[in-house]
C-alpha positions in Angstrom: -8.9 -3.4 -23.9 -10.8 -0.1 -24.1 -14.2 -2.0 -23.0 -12.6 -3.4 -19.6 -14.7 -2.9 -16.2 -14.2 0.1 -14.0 -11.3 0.2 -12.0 -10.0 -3.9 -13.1 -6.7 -5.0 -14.5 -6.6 -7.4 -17.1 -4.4 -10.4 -16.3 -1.6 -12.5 -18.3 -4.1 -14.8 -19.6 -6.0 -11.8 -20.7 -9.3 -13.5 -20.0 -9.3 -12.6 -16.1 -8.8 -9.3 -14.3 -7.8 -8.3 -10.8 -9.1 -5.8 -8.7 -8.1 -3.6 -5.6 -10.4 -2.8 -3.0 -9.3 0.3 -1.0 -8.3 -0.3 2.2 -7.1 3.3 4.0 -3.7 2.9 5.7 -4.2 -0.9 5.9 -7.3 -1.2 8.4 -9.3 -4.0 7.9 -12.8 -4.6 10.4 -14.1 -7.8 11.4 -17.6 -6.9 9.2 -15.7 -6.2 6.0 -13.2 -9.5 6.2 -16.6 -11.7 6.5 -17.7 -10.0 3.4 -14.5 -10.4 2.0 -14.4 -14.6 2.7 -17.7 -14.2 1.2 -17.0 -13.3 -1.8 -14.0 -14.8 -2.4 -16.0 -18.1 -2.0 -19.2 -17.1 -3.8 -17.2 -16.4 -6.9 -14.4 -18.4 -6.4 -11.8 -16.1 -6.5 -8.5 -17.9 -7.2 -6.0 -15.6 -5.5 -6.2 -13.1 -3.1 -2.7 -10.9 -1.9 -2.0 -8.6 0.5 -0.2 -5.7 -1.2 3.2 -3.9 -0.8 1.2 -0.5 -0.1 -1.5 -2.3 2.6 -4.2 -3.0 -0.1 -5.7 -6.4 -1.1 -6.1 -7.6 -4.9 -8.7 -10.4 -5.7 -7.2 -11.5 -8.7 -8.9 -14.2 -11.5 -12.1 -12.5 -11.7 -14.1 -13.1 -14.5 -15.3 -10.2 -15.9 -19.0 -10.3 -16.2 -18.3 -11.0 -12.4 -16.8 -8.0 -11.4 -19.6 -5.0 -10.9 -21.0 -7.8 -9.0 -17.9 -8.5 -6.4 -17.7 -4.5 -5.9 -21.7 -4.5 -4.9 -21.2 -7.7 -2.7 -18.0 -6.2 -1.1 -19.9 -3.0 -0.5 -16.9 -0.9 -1.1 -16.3 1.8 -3.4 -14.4 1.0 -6.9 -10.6 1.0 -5.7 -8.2 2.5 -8.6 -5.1 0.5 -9.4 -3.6 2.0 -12.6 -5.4 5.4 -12.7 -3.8 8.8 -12.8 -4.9 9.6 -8.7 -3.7 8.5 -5.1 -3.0 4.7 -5.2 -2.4 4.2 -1.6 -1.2 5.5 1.9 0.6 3.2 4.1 0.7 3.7 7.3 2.4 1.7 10.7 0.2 0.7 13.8 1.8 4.6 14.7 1.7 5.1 19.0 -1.9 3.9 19.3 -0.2 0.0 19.7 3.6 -0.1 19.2 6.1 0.5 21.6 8.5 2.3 19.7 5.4 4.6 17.9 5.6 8.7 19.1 3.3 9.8 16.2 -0.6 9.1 15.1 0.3 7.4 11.7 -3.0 5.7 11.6 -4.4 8.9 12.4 -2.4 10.7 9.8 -3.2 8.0 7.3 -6.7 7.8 7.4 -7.0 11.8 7.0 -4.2 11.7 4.2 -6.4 9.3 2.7 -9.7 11.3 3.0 -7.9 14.6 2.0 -6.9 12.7 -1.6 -8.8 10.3 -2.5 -10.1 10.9 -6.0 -8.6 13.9 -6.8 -6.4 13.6 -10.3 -3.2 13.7 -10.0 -0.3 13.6 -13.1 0.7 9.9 -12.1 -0.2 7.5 -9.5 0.9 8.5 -6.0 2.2 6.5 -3.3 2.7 8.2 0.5 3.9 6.5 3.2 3.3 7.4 7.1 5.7 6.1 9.9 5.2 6.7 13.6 8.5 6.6 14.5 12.0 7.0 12.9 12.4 3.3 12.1 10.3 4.3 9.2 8.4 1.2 8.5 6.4 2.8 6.3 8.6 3.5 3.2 8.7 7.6 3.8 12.1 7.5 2.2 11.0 6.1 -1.3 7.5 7.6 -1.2 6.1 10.3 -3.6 5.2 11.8 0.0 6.5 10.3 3.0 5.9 11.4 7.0 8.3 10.3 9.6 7.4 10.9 13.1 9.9 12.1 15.9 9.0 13.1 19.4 9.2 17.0 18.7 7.0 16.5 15.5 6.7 15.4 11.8 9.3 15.1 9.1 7.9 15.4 5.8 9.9 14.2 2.4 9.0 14.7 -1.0 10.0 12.6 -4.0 10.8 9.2 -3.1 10.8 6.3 -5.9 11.4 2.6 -5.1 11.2 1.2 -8.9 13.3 0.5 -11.3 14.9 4.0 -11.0 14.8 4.7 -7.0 15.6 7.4 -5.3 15.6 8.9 -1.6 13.3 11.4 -1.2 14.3 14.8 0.2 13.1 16.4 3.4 11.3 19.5 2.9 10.1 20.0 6.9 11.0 18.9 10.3 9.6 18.6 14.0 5.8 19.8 11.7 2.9 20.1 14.2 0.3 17.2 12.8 -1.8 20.4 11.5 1.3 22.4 10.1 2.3 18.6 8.2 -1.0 18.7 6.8 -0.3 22.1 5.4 2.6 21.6 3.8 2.1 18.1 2.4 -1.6 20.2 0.8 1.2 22.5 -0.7 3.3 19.8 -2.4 0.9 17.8 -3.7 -0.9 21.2 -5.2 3.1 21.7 -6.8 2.7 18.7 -8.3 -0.5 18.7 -9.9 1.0 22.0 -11.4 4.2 21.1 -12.4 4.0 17.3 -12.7 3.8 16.0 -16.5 1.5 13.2 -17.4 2.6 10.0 -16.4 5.5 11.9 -14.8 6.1 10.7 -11.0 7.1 12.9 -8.2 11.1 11.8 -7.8 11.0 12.5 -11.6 9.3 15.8 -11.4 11.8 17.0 -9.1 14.8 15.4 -10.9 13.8 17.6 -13.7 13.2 20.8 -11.6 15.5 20.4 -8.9 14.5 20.1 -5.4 15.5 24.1 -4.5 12.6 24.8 -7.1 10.0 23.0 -4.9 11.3 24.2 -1.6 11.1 27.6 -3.1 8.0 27.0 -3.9 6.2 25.6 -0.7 8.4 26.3 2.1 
């Protein structure tokens, strides 16, 4: 449907859409989850899922409904399909957990900043761990950060579809600052080089991984 409302999915039934309100590297506050029950209730909202990437989809909306659910949420439109960042995930990082030696949350909230809306030639997924258990999917992220006591991996072109594949690492031990830098370097590779509707892991199937490191490192 061409006439479908901004930043919805249309469901099976096609009569009811879903929509995903951003929430950067999975942090919720108390003021935003009583808005949330809110609404959920107010327009009786069928289902409501917590994500893979850390997002939350209300799904069953009804579609004259829906302008009116991102006003009550008081949250900017989240995109779900569009050509642009989809998500960061991010661990608890070493603010909370035990085994944490890096500031994912940190890392994931500025990732998120950095990104948000700017195109991008397919959806983009990045993943931020705090620690080398890599809880956060680095490995089979467009974009993934792994943190180690002496500093930041970084890896580049990670896929966990129907056609997966482990990303490659383009930087080790990476200063949080010097991380930032380099990951601003891929992602400006791929909106270069990426085709349309072409993912990262593809992109670099195609070109070959010594192309991108030639390129950025």
């Amino acid at each position: 449907m061409t006439d479908k409302p901004d930043g919805s999915i249309l469901q099976r039934d096609k009569e009811t859409y879903a929509i995903v309100p951003r929430t950067p590297a999975g942090l919720l506050t108390p003021e935003f989850l009583e808005q949330l029950a809110a609404v959920v209730r107010k327009y009786e909202i069928p289902i409501t899922k917590i994500t893979s990437g850390h997002r939350l989809a209300l799904v069953g909306l009804h579609k004259d409904d829906i302008p009116k659910v991102w006003n009550d949420l008081g949250a900017d439109i989240g995109r779900a399909t569009e050509l642009c960042l989809h998500y960061v995930q991010a661990c608890p990082g070493n603010q909370v957990c035990s085994l944490g030696v890096q500031d994912s949350l940190g890392m994931g909230i500025e990732l998120e900043k950095r990104y948000i809306g700017v195109e991008m030639p397919a959806k983009l997924k990045i993943g931020v761990s705090g620690c080398p258990m890599t809880c956060s999917e680095g490995y089979v992220r467009d974009i993934g950060l792994i943190g180690k006591r002496g500093g930041w991996i970084v890896t580049y072109g990670g896929n966990s579809g129907g056609r997966p594949r482990i990303a490659d690492v383009i930087g080790e031990e990476l200063s949080t600052d010097d991380a930032l830098a380099l990951i601003d370097k891929l992602v400006e590779y791929y909106r270069n080089n990426g085709k349309k509707r072409e993912r990262v892991a593809r992109m670099v199937e195609r070109l070959g991984i010594d192309e991108v490191k030639k390129a950025v490192v």
